[in-house]
N, CA, C and O atoms as CSV, one atom per row, in Angstrom:
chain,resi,resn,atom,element,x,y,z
A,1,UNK,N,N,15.527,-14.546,8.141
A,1,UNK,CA,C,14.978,-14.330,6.814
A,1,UNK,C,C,13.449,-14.311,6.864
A,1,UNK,O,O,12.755,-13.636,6.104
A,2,UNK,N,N,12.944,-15.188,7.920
A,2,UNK,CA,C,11.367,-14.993,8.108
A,2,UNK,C,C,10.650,-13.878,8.317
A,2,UNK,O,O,9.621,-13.453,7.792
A,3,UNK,N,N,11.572,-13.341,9.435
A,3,UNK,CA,C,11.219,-11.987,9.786
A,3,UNK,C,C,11.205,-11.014,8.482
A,3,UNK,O,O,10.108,-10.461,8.407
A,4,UNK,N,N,12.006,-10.669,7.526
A,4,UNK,CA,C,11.921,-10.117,6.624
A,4,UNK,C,C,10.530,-10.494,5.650
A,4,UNK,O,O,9.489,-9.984,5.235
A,5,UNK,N,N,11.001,-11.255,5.627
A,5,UNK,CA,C,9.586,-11.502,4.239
A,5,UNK,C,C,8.105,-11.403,5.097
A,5,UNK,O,O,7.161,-11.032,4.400
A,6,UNK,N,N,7.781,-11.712,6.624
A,6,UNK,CA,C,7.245,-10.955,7.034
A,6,UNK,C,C,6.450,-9.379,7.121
A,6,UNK,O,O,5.338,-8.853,7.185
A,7,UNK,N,N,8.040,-9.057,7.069
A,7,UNK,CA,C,7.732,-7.362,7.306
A,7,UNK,C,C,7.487,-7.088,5.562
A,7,UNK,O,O,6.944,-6.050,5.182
A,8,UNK,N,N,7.858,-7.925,4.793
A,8,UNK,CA,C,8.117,-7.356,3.563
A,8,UNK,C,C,5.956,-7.335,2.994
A,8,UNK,O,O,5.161,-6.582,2.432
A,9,UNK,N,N,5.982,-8.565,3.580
A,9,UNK,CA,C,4.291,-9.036,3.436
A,9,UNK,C,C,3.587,-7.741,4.081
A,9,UNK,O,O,2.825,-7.066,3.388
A,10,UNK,N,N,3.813,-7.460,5.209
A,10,UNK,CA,C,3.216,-6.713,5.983
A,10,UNK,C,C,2.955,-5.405,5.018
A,10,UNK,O,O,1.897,-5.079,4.481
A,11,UNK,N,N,4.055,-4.848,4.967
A,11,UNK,CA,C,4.433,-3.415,3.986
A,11,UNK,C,C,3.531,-3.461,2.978
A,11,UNK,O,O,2.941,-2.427,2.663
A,12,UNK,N,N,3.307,-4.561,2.375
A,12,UNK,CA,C,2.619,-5.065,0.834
A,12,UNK,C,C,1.001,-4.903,0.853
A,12,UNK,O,O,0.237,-4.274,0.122
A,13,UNK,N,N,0.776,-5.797,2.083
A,13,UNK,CA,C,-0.561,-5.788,1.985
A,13,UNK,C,C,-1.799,-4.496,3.039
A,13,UNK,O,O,-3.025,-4.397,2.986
A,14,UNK,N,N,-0.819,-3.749,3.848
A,14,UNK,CA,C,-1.702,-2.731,4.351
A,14,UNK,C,C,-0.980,-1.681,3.374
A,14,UNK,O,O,-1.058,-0.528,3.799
A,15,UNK,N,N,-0.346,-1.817,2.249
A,15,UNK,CA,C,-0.289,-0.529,1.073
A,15,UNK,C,C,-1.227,-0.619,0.088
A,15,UNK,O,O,-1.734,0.385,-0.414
A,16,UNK,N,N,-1.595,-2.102,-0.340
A,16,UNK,CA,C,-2.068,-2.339,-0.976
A,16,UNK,C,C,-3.739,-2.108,-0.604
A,16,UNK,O,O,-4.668,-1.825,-1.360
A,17,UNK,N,N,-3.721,-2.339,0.809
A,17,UNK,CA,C,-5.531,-1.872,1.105
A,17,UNK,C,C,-5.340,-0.541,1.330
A,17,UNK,O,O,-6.148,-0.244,2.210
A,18,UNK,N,N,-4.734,0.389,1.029
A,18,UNK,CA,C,-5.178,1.835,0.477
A,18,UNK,C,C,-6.001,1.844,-0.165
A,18,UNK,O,O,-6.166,0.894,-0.930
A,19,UNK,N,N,-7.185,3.279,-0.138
A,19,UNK,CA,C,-8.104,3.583,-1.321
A,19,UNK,C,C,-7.023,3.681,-2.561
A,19,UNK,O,O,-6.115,4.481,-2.785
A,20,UNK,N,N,-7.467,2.627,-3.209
A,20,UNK,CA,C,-6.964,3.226,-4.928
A,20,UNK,C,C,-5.572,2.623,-5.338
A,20,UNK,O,O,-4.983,2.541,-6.416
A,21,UNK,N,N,-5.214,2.148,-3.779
A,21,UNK,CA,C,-3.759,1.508,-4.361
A,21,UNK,C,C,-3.810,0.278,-4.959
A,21,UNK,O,O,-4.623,-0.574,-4.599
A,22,UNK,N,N,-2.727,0.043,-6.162
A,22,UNK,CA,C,-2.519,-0.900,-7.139
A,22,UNK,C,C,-1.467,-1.287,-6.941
A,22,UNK,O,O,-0.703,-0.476,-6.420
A,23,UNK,N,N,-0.984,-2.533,-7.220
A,23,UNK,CA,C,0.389,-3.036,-7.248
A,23,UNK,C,C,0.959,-3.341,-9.346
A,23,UNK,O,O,0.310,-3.954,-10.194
A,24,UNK,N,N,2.051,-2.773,-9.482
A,24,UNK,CA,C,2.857,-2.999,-10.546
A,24,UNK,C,C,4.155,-3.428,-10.630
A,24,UNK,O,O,4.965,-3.343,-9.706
A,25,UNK,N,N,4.455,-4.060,-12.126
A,25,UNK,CA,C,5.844,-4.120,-11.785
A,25,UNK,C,C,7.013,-3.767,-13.425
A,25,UNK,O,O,7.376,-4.388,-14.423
A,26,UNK,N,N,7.194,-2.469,-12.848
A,26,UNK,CA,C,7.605,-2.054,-14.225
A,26,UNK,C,C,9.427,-2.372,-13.573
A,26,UNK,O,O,9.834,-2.356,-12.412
A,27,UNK,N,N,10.033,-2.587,-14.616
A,27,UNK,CA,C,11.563,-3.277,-14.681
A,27,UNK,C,C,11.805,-4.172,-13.539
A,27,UNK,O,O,12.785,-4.039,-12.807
A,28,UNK,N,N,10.737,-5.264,-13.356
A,28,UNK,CA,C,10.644,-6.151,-13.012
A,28,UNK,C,C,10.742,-6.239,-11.780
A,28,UNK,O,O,10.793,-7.370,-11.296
A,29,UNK,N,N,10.800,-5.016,-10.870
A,29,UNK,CA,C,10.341,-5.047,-9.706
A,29,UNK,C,C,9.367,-4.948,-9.275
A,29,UNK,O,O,8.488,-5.125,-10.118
A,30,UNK,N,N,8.856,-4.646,-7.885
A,30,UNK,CA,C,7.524,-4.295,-7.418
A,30,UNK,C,C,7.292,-2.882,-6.867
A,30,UNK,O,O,7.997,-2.354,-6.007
A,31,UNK,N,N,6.001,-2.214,-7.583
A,31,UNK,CA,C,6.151,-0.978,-7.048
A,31,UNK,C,C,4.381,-0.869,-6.495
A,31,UNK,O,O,3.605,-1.670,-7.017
A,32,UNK,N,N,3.900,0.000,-5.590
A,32,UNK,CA,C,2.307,-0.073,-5.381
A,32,UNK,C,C,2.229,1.586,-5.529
A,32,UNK,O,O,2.824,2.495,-4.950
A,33,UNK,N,N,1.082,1.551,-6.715
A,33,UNK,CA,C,0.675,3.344,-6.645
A,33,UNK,C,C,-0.558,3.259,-6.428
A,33,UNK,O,O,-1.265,2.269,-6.240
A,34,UNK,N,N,-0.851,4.598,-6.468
A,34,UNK,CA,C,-2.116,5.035,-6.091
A,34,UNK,C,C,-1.978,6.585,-7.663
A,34,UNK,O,O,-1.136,7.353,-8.128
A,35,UNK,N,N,-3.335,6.234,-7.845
A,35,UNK,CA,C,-3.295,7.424,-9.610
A,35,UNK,C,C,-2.351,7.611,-10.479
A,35,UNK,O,O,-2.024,8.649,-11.055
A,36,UNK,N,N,-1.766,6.157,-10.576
A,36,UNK,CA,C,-0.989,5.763,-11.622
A,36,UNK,C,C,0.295,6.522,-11.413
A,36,UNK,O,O,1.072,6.725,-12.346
A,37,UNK,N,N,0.563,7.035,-9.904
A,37,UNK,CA,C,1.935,7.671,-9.256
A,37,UNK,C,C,2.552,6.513,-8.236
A,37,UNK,O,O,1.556,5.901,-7.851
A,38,UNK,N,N,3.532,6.024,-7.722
A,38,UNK,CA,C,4.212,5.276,-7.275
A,38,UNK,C,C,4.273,5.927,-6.038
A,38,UNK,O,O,4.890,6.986,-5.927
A,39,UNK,N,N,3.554,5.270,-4.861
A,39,UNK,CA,C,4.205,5.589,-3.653
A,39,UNK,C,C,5.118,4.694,-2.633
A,39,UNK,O,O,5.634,5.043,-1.571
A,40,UNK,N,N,5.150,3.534,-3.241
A,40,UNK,CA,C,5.997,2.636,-2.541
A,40,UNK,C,C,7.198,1.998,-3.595
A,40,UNK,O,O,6.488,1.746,-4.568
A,41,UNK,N,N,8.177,1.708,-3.871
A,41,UNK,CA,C,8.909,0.984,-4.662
A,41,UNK,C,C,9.314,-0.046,-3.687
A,41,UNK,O,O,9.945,0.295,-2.686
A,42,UNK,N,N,9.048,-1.101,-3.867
A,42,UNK,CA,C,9.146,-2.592,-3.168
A,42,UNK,C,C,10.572,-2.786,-3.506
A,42,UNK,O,O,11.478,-3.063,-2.720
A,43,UNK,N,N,10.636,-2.635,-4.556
A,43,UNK,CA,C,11.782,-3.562,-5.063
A,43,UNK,C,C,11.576,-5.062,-6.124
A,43,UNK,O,O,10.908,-5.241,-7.142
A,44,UNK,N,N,12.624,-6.106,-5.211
A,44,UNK,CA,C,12.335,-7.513,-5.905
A,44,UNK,C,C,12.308,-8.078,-4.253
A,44,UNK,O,O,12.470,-7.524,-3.166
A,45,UNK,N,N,11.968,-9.695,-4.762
A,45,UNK,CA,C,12.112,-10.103,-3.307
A,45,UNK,C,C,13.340,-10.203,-2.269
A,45,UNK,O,O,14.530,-10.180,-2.582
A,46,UNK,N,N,12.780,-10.325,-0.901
A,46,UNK,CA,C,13.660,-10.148,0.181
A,46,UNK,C,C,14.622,-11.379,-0.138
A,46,UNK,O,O,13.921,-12.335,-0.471
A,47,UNK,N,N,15.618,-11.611,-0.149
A,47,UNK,CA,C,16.813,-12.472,0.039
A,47,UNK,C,C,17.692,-12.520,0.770
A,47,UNK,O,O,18.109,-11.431,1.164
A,48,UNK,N,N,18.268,-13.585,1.204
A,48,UNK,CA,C,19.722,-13.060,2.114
A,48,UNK,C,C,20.656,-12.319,1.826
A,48,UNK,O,O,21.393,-11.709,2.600
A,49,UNK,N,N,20.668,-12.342,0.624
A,49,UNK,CA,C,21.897,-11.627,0.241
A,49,UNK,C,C,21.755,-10.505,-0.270
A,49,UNK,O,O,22.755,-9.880,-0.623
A,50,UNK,N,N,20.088,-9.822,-0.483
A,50,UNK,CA,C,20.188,-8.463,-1.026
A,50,UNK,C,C,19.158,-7.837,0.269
A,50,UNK,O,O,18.920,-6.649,0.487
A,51,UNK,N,N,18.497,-9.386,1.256
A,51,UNK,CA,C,17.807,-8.753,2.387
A,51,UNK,C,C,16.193,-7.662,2.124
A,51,UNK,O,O,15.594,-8.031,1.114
A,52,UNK,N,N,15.716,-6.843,2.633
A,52,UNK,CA,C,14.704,-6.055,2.114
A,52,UNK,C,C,14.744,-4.997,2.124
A,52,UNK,O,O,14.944,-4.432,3.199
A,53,UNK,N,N,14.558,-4.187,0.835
A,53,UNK,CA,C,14.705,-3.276,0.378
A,53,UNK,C,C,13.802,-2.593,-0.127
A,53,UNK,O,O,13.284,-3.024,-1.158
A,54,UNK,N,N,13.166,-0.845,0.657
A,54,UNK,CA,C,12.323,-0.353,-0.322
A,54,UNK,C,C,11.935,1.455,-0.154
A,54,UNK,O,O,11.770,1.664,1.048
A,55,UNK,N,N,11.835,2.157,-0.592
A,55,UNK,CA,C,11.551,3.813,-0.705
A,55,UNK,C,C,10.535,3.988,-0.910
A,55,UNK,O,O,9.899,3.397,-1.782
A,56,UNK,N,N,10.073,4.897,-0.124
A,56,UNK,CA,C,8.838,6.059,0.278
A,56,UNK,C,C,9.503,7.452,-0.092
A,56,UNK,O,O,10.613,7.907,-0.366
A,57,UNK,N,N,8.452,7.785,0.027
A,57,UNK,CA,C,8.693,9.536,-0.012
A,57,UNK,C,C,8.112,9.858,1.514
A,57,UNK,O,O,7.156,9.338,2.089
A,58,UNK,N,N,8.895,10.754,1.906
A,58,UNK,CA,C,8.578,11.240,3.497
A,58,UNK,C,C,8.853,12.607,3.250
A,58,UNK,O,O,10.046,12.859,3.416
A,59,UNK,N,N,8.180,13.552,2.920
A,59,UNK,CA,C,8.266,14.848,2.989
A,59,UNK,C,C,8.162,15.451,4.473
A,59,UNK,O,O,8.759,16.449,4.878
A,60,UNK,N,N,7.220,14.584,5.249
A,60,UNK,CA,C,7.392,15.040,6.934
A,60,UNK,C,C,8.338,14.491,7.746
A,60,UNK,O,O,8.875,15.198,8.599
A,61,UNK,N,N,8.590,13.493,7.636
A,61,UNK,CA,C,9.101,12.972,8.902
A,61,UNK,C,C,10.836,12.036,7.877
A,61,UNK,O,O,11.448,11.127,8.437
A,62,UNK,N,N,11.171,12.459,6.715
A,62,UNK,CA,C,12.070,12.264,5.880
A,62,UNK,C,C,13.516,12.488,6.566
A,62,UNK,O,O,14.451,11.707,6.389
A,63,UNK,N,N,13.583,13.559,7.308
A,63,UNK,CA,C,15.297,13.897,8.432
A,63,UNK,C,C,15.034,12.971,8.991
A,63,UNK,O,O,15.655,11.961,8.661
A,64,UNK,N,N,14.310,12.884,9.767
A,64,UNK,CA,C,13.817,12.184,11.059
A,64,UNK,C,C,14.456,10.710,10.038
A,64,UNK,O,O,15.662,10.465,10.022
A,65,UNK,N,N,13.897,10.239,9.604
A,65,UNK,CA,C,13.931,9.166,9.015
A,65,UNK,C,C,15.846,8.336,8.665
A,65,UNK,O,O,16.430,7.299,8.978
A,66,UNK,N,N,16.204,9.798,7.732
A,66,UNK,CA,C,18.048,9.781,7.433
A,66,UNK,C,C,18.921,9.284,8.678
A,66,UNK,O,O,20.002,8.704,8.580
A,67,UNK,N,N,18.131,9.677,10.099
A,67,UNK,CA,C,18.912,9.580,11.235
A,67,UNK,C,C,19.139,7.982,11.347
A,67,UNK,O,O,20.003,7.499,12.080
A,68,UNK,N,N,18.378,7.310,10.640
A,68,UNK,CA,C,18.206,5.863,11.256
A,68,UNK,C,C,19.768,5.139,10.721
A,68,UNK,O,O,20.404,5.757,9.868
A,69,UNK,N,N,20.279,3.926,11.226
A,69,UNK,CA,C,21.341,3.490,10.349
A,69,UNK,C,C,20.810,2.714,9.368
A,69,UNK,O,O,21.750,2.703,8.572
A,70,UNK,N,N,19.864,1.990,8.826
A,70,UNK,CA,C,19.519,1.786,8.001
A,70,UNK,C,C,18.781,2.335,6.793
A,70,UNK,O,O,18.371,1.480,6.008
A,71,UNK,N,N,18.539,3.603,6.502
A,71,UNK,CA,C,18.395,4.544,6.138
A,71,UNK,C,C,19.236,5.093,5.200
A,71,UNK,O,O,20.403,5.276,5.548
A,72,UNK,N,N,18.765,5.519,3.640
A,72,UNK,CA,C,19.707,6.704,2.884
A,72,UNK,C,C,18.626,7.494,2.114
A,72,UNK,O,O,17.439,7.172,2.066
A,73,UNK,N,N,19.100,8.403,1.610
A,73,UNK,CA,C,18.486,8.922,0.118
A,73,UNK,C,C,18.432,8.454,-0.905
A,73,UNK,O,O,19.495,8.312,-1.510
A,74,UNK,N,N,17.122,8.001,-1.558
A,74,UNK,CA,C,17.135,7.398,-2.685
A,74,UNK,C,C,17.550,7.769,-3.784
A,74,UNK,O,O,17.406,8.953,-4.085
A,75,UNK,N,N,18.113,6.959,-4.591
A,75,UNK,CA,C,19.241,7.346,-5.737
A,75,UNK,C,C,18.671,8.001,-6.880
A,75,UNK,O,O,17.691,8.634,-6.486
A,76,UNK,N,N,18.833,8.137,-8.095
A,76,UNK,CA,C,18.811,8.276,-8.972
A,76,UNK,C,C,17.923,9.987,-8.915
A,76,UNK,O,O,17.050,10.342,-9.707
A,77,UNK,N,N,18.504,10.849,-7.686
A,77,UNK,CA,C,18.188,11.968,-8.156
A,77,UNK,C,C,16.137,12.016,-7.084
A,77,UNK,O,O,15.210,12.824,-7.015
A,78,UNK,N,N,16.334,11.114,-6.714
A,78,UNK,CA,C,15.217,11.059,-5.795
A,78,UNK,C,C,14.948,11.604,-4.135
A,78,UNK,O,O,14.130,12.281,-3.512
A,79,UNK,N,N,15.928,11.001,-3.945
A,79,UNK,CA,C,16.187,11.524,-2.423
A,79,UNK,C,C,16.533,13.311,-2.141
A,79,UNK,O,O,16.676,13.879,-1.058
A,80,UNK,N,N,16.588,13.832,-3.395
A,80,UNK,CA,C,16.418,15.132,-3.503
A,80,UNK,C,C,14.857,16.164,-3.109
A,80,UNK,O,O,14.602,17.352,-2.914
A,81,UNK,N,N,14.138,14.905,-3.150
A,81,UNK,CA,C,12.484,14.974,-3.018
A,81,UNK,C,C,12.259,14.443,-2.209
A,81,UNK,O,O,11.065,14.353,-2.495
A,82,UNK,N,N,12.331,13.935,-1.331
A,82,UNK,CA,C,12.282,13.646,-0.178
A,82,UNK,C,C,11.923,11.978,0.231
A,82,UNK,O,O,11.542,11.424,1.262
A,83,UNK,N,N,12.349,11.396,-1.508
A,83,UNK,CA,C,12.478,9.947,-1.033
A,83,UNK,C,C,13.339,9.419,-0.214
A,83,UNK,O,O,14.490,9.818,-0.387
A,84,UNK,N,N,13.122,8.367,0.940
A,84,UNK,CA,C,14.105,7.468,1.614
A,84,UNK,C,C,13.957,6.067,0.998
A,84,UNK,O,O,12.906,5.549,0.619
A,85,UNK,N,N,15.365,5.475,0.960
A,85,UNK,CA,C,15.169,4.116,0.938
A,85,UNK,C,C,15.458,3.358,2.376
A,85,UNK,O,O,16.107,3.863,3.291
A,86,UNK,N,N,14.871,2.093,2.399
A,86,UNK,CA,C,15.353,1.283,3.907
A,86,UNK,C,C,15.765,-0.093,3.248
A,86,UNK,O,O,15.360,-0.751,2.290
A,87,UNK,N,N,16.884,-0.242,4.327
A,87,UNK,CA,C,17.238,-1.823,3.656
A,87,UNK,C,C,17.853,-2.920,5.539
A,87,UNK,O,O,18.838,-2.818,6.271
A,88,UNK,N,N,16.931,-3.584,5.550
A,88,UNK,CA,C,17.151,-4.364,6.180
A,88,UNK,C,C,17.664,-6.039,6.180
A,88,UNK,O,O,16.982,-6.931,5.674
A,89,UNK,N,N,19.167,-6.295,6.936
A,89,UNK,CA,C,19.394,-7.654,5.796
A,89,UNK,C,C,19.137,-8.514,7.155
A,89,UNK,O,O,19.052,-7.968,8.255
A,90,UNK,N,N,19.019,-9.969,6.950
A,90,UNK,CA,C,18.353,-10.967,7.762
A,90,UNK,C,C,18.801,-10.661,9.015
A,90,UNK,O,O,19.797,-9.942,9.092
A,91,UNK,N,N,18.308,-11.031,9.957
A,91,UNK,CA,C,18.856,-10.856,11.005
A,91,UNK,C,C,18.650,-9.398,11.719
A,91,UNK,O,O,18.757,-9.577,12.933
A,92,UNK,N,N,18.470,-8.433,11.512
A,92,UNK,CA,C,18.331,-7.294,11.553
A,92,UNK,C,C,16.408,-6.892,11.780
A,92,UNK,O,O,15.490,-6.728,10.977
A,93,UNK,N,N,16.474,-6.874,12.787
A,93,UNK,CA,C,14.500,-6.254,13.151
A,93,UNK,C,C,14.587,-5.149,12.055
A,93,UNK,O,O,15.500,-4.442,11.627
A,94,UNK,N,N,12.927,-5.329,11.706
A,94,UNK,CA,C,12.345,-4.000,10.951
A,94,UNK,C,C,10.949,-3.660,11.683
A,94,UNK,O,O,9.959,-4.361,11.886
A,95,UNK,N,N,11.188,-2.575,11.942
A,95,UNK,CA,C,10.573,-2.142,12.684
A,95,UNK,C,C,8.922,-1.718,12.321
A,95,UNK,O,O,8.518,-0.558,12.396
A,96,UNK,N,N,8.159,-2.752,11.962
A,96,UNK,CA,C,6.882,-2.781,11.401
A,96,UNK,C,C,6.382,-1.722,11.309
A,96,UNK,O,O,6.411,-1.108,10.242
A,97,UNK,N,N,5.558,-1.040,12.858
A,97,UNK,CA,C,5.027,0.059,13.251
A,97,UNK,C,C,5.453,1.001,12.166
A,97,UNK,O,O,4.661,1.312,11.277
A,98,UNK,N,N,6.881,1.544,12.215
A,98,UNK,CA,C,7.648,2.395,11.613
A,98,UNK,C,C,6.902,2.363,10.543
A,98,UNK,O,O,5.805,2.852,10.272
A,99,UNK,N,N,7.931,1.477,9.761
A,99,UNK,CA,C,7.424,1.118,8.360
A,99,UNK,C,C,5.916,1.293,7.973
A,99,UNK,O,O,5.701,1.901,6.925
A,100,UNK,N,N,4.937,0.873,8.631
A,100,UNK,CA,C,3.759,1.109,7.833
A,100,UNK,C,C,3.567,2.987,8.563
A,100,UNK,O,O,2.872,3.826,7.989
A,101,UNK,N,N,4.019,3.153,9.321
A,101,UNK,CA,C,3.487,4.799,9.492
A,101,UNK,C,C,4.164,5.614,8.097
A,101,UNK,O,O,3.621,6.556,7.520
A,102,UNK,N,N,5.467,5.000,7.734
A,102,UNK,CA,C,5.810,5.906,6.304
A,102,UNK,C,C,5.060,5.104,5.200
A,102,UNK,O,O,5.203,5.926,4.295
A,103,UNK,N,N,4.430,4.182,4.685
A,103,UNK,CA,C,4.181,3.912,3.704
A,103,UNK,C,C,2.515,4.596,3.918
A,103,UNK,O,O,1.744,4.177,3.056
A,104,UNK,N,N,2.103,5.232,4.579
A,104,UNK,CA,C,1.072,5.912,5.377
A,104,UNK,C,C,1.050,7.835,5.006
A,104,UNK,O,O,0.140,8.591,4.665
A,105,UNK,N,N,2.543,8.050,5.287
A,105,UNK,CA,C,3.127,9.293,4.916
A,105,UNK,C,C,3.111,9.504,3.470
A,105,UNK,O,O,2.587,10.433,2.857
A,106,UNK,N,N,3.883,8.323,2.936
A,106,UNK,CA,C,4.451,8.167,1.485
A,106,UNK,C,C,2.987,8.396,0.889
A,106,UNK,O,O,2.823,9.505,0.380
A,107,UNK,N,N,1.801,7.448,0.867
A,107,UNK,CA,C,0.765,7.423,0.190
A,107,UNK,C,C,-0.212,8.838,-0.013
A,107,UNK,O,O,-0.745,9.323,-1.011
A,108,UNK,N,N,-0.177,9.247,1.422
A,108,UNK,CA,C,-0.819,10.664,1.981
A,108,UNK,C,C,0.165,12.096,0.402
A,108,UNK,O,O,-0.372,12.787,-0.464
A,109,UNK,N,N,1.204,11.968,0.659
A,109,UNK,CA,C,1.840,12.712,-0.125
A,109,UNK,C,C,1.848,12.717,-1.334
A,109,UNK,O,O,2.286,13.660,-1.993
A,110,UNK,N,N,1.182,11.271,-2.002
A,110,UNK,CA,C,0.945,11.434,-3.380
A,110,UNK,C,C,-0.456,11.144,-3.700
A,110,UNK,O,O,-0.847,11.616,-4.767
A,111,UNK,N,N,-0.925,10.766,-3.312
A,111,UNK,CA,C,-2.829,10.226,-3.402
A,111,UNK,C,C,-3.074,11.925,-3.564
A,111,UNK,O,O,-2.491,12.852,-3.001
A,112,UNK,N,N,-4.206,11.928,-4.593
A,112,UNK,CA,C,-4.924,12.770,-4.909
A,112,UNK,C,C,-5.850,12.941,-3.415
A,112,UNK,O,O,-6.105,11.906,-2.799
A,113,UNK,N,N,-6.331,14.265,-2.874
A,113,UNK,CA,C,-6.919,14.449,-1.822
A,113,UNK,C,C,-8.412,14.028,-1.451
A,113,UNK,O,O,-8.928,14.116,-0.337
A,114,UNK,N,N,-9.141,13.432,-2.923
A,114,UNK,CA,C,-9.863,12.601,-3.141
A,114,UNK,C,C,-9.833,11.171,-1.787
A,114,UNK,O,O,-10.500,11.147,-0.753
A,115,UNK,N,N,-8.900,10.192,-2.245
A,115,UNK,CA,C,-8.824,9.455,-1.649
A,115,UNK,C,C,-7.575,9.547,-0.676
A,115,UNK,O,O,-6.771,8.628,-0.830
A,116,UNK,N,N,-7.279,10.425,0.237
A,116,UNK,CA,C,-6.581,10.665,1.347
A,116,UNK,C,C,-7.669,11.275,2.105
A,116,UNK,O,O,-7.472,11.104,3.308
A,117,UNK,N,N,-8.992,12.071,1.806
A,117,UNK,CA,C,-9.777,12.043,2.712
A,117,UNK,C,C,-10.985,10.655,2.802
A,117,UNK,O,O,-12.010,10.701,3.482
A,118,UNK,N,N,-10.574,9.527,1.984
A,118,UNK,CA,C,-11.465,8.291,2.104
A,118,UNK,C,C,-10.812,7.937,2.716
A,118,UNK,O,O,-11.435,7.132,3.409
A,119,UNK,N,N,-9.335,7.970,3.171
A,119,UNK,CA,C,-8.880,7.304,3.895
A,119,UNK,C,C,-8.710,7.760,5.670
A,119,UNK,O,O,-8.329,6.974,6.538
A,120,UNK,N,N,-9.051,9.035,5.875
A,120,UNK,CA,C,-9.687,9.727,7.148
A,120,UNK,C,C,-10.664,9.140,7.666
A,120,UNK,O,O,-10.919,8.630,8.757
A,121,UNK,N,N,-11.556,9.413,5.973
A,121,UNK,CA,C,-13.030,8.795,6.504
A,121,UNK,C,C,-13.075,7.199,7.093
A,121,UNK,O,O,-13.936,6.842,7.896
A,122,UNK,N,N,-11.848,6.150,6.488
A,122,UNK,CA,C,-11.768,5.013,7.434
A,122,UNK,C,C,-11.151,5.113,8.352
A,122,UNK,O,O,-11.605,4.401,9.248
A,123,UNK,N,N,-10.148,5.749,8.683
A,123,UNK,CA,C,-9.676,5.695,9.782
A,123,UNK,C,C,-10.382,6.476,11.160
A,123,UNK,O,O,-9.911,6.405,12.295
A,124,UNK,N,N,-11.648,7.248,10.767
A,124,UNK,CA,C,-12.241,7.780,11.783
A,124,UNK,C,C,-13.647,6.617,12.151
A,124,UNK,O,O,-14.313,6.593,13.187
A,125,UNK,N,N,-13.727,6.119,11.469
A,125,UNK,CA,C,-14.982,4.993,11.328
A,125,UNK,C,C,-14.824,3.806,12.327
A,125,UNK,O,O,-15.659,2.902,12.347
């Protein structure tokens, strides 16, 4: 369970140091956008029994992504767009690296190009 809330921390706080990203929580979950668009849906917290749970949008690397077993299309008419959800329950590695390269993808795909080239500009710095 450590490991989760770990990775869940991890996910949280290098989304959250995006240019521009905000954290909200509309129907009482957690979601982090960037221009008042949602690129991460957190969820609620990690538990044993619902484990950690959360969707990106991966327009690039989104197949790639379906292949995983932990892996689906996000519901409600989302995963039509190229959201994935991931759900990892205790016990089960999450694969950090991974994870922050799509919440990386996810952000890139909705951030205004404004701040996706501030975020070049740090990552070349």
């Amino acid at each position: 369970m450590k490991q989760l809330r770990n990775a869940s921390a991890a996910l949280r706080k290098y989304a959250l140091g995006l240019p521009g990203a905000y954290e909200e929580f509309p129907w009482g979950e957690r979601v982090v956008k960037v221009n008042k668009k949602v690129f991460v849906f957190m969820g609620r917290e990690a538990t044993r029994e619902n484990g950690l749970c959360f969707s990106l949008k991966l327009p690039v690397s989104g197949a790639e992504a379906l292949e995983l077993p932990f892996t689906e299309p996000t519901g409600y008419g989302l995963g039509k767009s190229g959201w994935v959800t991931a759900k990892f329950m205790p016990g089960q590695p999450a694969p950090i690296e991974l994870i922050l390269s799509w919440v990386e993808e996810s952000y890139r795909a909705i951030a205004p190009r404004k701040l996706v080239a501030e975020l070049e500009d740090l990552e070349q710095a």
